[in-house]
MDAnalysis code that builds the backbone (N, CA, C; Angstrom):
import MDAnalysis as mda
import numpy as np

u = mda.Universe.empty(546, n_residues=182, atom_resindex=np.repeat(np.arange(182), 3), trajectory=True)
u.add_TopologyAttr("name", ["N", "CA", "C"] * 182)
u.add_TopologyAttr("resid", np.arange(1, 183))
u.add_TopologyAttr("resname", ["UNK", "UNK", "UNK", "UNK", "UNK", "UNK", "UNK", "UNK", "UNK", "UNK", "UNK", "UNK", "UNK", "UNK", "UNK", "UNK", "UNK", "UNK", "UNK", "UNK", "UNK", "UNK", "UNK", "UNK", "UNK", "UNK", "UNK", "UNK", "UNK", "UNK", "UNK", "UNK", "UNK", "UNK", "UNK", "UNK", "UNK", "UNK", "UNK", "UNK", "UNK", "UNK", "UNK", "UNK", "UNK", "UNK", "UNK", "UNK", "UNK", "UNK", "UNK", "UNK", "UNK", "UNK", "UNK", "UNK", "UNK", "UNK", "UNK", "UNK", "UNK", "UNK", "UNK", "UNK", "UNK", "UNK", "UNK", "UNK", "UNK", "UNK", "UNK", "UNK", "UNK", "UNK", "UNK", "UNK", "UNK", "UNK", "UNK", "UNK", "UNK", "UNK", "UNK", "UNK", "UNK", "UNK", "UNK", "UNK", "UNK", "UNK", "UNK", "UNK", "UNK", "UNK", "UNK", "UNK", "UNK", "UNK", "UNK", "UNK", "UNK", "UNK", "UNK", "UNK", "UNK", "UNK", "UNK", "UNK", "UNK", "UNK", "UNK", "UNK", "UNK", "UNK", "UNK", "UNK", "UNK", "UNK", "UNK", "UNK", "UNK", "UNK", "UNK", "UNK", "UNK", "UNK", "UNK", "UNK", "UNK", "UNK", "UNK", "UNK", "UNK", "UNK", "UNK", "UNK", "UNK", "UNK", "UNK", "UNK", "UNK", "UNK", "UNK", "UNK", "UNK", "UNK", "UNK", "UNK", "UNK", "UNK", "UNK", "UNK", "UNK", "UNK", "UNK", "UNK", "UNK", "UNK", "UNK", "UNK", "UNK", "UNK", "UNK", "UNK", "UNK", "UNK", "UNK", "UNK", "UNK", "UNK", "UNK", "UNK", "UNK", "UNK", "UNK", "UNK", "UNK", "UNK", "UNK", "UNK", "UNK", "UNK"])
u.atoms.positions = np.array([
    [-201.325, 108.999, 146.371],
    [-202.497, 108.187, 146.578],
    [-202.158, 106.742, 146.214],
    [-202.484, 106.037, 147.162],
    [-202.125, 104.538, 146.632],
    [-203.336, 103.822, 145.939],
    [-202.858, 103.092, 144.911],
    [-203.616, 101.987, 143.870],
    [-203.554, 100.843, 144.112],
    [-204.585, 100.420, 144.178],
    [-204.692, 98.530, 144.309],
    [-205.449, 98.046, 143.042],
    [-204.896, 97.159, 142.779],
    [-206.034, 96.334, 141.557],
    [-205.977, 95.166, 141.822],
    [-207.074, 95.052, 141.056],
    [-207.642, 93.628, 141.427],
    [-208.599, 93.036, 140.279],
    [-208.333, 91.850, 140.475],
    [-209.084, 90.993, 139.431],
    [-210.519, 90.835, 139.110],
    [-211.320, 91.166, 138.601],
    [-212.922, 90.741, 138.582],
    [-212.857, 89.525, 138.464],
    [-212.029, 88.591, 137.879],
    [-212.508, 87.372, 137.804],
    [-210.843, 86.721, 137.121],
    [-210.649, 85.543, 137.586],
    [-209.320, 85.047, 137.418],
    [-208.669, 85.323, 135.964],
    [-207.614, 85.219, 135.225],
    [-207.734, 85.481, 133.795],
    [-205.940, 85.319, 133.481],
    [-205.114, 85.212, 132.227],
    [-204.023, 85.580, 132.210],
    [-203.749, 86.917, 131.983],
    [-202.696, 87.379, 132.152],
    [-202.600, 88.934, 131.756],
    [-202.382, 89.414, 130.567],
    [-202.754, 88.505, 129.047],
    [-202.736, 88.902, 127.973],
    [-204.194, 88.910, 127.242],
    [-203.894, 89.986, 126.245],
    [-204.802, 90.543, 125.854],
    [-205.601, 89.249, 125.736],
    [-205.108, 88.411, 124.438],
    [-205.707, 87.350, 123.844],
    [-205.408, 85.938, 124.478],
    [-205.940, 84.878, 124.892],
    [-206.101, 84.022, 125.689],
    [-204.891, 82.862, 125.041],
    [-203.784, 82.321, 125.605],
    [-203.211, 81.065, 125.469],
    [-203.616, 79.655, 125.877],
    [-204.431, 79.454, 124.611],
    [-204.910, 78.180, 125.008],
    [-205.911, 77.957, 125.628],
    [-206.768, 79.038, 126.387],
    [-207.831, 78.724, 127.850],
    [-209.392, 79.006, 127.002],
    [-209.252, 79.234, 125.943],
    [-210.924, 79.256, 124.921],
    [-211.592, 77.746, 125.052],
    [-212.613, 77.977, 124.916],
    [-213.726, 76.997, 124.809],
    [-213.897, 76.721, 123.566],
    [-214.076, 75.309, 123.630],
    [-214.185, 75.199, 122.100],
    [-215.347, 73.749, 121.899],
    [-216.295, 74.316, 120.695],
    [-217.780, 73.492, 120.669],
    [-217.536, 72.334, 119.874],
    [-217.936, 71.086, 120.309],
    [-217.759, 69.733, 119.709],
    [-218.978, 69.451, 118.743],
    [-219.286, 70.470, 118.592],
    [-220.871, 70.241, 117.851],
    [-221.107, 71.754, 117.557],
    [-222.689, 71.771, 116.775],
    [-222.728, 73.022, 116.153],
    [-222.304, 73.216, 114.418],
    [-222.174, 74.322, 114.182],
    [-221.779, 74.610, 112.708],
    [-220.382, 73.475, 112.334],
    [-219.341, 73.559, 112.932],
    [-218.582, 72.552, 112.798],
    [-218.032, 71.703, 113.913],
    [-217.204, 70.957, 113.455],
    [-216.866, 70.245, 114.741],
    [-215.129, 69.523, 114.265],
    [-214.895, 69.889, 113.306],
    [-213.526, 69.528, 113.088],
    [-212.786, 70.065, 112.339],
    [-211.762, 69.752, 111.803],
    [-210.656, 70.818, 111.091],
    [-211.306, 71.094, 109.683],
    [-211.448, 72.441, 109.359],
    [-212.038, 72.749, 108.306],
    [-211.495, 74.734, 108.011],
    [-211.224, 74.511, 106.575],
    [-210.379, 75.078, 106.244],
    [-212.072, 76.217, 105.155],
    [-212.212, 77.119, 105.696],
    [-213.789, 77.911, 105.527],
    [-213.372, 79.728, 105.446],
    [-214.511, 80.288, 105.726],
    [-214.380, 81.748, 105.919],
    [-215.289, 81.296, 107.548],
    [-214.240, 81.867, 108.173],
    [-214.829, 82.291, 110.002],
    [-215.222, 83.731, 110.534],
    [-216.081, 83.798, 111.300],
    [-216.250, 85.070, 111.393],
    [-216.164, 85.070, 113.134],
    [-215.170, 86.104, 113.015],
    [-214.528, 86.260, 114.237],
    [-214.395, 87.265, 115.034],
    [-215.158, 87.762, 115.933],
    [-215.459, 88.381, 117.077],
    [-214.848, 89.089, 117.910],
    [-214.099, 90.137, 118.240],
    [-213.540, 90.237, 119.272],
    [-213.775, 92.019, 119.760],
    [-213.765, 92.023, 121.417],
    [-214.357, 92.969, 121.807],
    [-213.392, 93.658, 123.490],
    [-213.007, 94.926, 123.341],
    [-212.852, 95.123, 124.590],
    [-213.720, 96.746, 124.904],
    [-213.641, 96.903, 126.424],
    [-213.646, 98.223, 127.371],
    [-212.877, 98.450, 128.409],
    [-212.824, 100.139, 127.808],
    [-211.857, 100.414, 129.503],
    [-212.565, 102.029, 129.937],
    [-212.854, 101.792, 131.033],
    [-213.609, 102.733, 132.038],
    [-212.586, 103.448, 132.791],
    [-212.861, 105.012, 132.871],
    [-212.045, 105.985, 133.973],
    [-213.408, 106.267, 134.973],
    [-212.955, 106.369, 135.889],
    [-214.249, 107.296, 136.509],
    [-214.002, 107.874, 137.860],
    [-214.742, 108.677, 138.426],
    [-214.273, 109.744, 139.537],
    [-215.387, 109.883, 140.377],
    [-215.224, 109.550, 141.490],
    [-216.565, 109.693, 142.430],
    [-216.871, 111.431, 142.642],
    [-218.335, 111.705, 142.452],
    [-218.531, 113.176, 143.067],
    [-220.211, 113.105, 143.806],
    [-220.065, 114.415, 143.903],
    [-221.051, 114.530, 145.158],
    [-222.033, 115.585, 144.616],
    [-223.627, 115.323, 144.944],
    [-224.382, 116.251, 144.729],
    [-224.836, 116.817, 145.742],
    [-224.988, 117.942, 146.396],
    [-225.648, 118.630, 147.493],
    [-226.876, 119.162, 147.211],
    [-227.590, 118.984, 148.171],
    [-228.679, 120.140, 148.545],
    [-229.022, 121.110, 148.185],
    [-229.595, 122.101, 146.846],
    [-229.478, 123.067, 147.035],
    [-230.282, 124.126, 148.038],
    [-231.288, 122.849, 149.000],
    [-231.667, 123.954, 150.332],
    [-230.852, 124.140, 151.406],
    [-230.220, 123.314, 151.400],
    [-229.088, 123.091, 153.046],
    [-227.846, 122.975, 152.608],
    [-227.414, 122.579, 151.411],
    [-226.104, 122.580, 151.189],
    [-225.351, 121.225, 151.617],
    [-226.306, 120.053, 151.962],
    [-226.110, 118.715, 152.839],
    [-225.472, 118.032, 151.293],
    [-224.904, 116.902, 151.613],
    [-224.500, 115.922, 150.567],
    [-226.187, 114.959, 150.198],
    [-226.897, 115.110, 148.853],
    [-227.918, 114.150, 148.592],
    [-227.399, 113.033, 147.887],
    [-226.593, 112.985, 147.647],
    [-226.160, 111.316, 147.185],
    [-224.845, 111.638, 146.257],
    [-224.462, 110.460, 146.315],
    [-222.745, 110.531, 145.540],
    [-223.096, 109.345, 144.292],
    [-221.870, 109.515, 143.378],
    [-221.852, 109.176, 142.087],
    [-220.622, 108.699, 141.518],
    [-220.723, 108.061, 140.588],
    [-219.537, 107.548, 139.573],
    [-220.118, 108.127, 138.197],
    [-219.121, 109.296, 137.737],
    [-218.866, 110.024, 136.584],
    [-218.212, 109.371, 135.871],
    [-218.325, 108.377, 135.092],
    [-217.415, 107.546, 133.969],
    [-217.546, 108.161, 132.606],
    [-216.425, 108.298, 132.149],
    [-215.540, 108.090, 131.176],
    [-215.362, 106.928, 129.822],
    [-215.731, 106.344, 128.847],
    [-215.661, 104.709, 128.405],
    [-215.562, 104.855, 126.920],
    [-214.400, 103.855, 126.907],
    [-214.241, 103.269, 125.084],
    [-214.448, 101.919, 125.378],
    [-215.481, 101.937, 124.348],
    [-216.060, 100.203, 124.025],
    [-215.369, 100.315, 122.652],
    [-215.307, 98.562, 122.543],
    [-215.160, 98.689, 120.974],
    [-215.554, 96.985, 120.761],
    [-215.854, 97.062, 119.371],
    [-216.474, 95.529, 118.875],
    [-216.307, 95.573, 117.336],
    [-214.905, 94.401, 116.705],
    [-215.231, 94.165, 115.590],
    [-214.946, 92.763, 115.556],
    [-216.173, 92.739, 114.127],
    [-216.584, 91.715, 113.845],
    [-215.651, 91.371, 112.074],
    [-214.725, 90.585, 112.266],
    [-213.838, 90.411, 110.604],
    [-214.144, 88.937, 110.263],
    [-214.539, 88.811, 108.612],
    [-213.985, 87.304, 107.954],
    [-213.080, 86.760, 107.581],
    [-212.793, 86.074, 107.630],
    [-211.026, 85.483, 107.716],
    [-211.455, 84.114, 107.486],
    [-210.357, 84.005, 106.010],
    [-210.718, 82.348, 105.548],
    [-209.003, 82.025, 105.922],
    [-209.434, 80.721, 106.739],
    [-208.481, 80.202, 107.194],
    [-208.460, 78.796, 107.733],
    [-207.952, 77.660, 107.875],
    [-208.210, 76.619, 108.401],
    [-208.038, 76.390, 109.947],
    [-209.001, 75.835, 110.643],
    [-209.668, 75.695, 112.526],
    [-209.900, 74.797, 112.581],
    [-209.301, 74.116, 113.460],
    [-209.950, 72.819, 114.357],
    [-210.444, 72.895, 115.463],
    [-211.762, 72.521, 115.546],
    [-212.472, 71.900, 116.837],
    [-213.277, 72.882, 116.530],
    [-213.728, 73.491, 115.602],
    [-215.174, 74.811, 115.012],
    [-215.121, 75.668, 115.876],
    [-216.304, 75.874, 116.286],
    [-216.792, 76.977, 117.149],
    [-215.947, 77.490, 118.571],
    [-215.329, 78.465, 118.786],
    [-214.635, 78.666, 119.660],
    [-215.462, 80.151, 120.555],
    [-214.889, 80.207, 122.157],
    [-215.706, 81.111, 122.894],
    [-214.633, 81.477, 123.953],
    [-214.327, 82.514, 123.706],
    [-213.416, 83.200, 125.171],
    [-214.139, 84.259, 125.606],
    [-214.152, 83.942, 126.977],
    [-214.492, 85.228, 127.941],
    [-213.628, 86.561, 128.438],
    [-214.568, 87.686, 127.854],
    [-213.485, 88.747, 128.218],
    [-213.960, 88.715, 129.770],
    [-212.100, 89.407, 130.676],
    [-212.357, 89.497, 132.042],
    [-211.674, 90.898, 131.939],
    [-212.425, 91.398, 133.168],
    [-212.246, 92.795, 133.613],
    [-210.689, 92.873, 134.533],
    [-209.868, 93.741, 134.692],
    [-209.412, 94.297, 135.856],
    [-209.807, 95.857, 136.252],
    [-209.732, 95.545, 137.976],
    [-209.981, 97.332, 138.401],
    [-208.674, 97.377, 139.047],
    [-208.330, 98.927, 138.674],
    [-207.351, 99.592, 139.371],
    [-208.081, 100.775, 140.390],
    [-208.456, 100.363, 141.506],
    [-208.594, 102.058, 142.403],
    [-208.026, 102.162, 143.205],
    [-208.475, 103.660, 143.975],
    [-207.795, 103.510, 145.014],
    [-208.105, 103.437, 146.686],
    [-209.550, 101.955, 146.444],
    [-209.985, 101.688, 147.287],
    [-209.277, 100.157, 148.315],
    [-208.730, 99.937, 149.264],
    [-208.746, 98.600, 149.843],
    [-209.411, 97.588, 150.331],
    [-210.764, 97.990, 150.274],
    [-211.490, 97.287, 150.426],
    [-211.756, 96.122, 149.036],
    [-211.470, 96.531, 147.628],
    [-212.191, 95.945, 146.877],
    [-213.056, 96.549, 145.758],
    [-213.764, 97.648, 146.672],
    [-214.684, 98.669, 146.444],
    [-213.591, 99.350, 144.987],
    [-214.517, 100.221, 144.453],
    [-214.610, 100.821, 143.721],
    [-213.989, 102.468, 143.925],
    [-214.058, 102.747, 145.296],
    [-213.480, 103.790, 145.794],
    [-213.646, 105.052, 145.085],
    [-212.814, 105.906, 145.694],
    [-213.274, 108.037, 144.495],
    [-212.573, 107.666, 143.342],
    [-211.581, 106.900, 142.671],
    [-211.290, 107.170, 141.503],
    [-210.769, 105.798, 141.224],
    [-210.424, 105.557, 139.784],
    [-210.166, 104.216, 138.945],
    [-210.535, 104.328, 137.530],
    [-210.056, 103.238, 137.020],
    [-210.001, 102.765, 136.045],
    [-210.547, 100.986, 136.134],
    [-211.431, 100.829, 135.124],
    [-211.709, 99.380, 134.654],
    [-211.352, 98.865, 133.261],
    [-210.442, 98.143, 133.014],
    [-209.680, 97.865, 131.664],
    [-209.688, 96.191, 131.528],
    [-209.683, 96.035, 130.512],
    [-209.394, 94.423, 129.567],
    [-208.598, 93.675, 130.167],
    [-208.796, 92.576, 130.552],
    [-207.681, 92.001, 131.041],
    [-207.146, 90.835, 129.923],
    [-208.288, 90.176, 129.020],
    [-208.787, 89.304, 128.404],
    [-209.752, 89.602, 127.627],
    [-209.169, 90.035, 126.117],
    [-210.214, 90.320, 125.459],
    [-211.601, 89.174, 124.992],
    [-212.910, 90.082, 125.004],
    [-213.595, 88.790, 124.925],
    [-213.890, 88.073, 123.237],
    [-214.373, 86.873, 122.634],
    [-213.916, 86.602, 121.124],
    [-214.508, 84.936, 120.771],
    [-215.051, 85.436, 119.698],
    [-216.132, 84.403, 119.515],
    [-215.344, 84.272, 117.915],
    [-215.501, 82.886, 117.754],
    [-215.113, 82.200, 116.149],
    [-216.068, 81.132, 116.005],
    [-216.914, 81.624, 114.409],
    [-218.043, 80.617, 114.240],
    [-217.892, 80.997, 112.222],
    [-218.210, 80.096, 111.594],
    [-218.519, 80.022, 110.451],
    [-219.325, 81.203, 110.128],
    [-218.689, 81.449, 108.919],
    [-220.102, 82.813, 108.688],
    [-220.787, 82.347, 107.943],
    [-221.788, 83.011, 107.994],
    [-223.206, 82.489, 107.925],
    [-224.092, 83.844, 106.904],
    [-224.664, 83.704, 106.424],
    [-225.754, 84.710, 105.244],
    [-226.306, 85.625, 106.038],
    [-226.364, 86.712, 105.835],
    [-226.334, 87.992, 106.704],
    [-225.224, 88.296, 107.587],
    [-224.007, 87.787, 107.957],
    [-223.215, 88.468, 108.287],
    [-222.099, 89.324, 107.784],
    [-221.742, 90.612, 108.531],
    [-221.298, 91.561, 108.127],
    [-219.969, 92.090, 109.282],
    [-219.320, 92.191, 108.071],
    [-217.588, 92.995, 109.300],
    [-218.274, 94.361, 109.549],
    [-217.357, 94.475, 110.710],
    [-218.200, 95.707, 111.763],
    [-216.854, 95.668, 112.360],
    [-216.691, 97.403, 112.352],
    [-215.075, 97.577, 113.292],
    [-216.033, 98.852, 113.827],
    [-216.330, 98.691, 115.420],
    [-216.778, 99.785, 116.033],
    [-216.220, 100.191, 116.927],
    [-215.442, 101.739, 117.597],
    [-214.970, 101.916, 118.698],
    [-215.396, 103.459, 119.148],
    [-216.137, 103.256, 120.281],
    [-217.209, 104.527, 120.617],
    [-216.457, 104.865, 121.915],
    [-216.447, 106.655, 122.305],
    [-216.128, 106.963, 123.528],
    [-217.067, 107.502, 123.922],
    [-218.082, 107.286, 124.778],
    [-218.888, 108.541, 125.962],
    [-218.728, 108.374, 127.224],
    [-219.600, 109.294, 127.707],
    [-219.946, 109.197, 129.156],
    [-221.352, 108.764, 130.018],
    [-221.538, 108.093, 131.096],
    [-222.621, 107.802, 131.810],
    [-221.889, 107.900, 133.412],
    [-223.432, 108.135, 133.843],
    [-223.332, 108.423, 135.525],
    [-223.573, 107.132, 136.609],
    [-222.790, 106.229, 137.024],
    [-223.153, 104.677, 137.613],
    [-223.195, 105.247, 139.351],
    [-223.511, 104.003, 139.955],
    [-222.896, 103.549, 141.386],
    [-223.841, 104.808, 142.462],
    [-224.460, 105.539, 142.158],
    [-225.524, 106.032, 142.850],
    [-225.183, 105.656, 143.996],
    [-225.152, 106.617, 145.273],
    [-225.382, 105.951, 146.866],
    [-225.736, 107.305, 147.369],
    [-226.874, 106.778, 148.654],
    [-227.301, 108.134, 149.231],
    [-226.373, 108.931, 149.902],
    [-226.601, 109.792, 149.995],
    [-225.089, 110.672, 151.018],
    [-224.423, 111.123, 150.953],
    [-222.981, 111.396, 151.336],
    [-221.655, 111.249, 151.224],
    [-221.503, 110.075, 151.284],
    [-220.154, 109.956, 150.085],
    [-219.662, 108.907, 150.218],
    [-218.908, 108.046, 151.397],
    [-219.505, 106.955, 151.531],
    [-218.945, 106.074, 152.733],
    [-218.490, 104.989, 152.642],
    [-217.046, 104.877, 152.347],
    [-216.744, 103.461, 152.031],
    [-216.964, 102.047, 152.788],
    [-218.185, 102.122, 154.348],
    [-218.623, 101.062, 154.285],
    [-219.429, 100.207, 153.227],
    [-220.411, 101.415, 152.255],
    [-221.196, 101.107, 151.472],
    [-220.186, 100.483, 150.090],
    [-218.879, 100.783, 150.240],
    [-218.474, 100.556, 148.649],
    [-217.139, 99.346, 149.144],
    [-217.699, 98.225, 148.841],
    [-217.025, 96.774, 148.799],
    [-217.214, 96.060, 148.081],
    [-215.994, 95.233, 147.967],
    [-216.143, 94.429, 146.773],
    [-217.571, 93.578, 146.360],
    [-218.258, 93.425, 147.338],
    [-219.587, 92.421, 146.836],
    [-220.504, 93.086, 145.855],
    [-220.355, 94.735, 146.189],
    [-221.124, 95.578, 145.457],
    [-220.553, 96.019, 144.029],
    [-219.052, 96.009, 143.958],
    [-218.636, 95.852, 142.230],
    [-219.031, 95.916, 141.389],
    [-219.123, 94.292, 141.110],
    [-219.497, 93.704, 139.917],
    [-220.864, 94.346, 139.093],
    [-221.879, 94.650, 140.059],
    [-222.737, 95.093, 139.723],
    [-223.008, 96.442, 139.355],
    [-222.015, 97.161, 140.113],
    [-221.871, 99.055, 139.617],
    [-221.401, 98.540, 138.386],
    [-220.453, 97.460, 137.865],
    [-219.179, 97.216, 136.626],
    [-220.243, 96.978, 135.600],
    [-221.546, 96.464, 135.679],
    [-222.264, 95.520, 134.928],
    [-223.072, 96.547, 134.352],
    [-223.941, 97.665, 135.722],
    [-224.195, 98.972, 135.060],
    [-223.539, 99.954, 134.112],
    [-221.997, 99.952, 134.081],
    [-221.409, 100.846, 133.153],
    [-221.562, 100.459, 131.497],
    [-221.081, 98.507, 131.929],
    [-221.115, 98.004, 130.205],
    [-222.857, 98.129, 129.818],
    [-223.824, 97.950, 130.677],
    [-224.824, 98.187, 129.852],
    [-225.441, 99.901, 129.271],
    [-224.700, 101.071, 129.809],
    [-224.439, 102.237, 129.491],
    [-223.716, 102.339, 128.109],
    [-222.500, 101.978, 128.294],
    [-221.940, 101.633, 127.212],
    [-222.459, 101.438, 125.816],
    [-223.089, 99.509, 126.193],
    [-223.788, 99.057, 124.953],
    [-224.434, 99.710, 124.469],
    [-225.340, 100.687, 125.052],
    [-226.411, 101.786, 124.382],
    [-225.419, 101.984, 122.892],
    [-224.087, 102.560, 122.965],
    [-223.822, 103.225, 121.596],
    [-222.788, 102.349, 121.003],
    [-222.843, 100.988, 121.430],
    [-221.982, 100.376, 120.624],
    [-222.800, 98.649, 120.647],
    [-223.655, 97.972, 119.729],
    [-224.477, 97.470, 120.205],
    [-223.905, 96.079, 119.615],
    [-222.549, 95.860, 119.071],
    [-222.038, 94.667, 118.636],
    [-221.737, 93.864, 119.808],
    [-221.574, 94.950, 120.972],
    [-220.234, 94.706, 122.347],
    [-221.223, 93.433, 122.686],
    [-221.036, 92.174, 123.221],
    [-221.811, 91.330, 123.957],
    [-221.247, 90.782, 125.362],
    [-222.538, 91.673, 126.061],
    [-222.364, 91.616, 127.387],
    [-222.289, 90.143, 127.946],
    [-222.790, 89.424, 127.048],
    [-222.671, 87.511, 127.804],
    [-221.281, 87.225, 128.134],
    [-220.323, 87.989, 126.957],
    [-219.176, 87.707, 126.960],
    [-218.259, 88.163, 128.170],
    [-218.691, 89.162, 128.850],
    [-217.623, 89.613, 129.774],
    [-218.078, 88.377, 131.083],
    [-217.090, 88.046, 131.330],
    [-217.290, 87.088, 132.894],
    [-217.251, 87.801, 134.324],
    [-218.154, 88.668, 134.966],
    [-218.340, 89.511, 135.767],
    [-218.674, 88.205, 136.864],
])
């Protein structure tokens, strides 16, 4: 079976970003300061397998599905250390591997980290380290029928992708969905 992957959104191919973070000129700080930071960082990676529900009067196909598979994870550590330029913001980006050519999402794949996502801000009174990494399952990508890969193209993606992480978040509620760049 052949695999194609493809990018959700441009990114380098390491975990953690060289150089390409955002960084706030204002806010809690704004220049080199040597503090306790509290620092953010979060990934997911999705398996999933298209299947089919039938009829049980006719035995017809009533609609097809994405059976996913998913480890989220989100920790949150303090770390005193000296940062310049304060507040920092990287976007986690997705890659899909299926084995659709269109783009689509196709009968089987994987969605994994390309770019983990990771926030650095001063800590602040009430915050707390949090190392969370949850595995379940949820059912995405619903379509009436048998499956028909006119219906499954890339325009439609992002949005089956967007349904899984908010499945997800249900049991891991540090994960922040702003952060992934879908």
């Amino acid at each position: 079976m052949t695999k194609y992957e493809y990018q959700l959104k441009g990114a380098d191919k390491t975990i953690y970003g060289g150089g390409s973070t955002f960084f706030s000129s204002s806010g809690t700080t704004s220049g080199n300061e040597s503090t306790n930071w509290r620092v953010h960082v979060q990934n997911i990676e999705v398996m999933y397998v298209r299947k089919t529900q039938y009829k049980a009067s006719d035995g017809t196909a009533d609609f097809n599905y994405l059976d996913t598979a998913y480890t989220i994870e989100a920790s949150r550590e303090h770390i005193y250390l000296n940062a310049s330029s304060g507040d920092t913001v990287q976007y986690q980006t997705l890659d899909l591997i299926s084995d659709s050519s269109s783009g689509g999402l196709g009968t089987s794949g994987v969605i994994r980290t390309r770019l983990a996502g990771l926030t650095r801000r001063a800590v602040r009174a009430g915050d707390a380290e949090v190392n969370n990494r949850v595995n379940g399952n949820c059912i995405t990508g619903r379509m009436p029928g048998a499956y028909d890969t006119n219906f499954d193209v890339s325009a439609n993606t992002n949005s089956t992708v967007l349904d899984m992480l908010v499945h997800s978040k249900q049991n891991c509620q540090q994960f922040e969905i702003n952060l992934v760049d879908l």
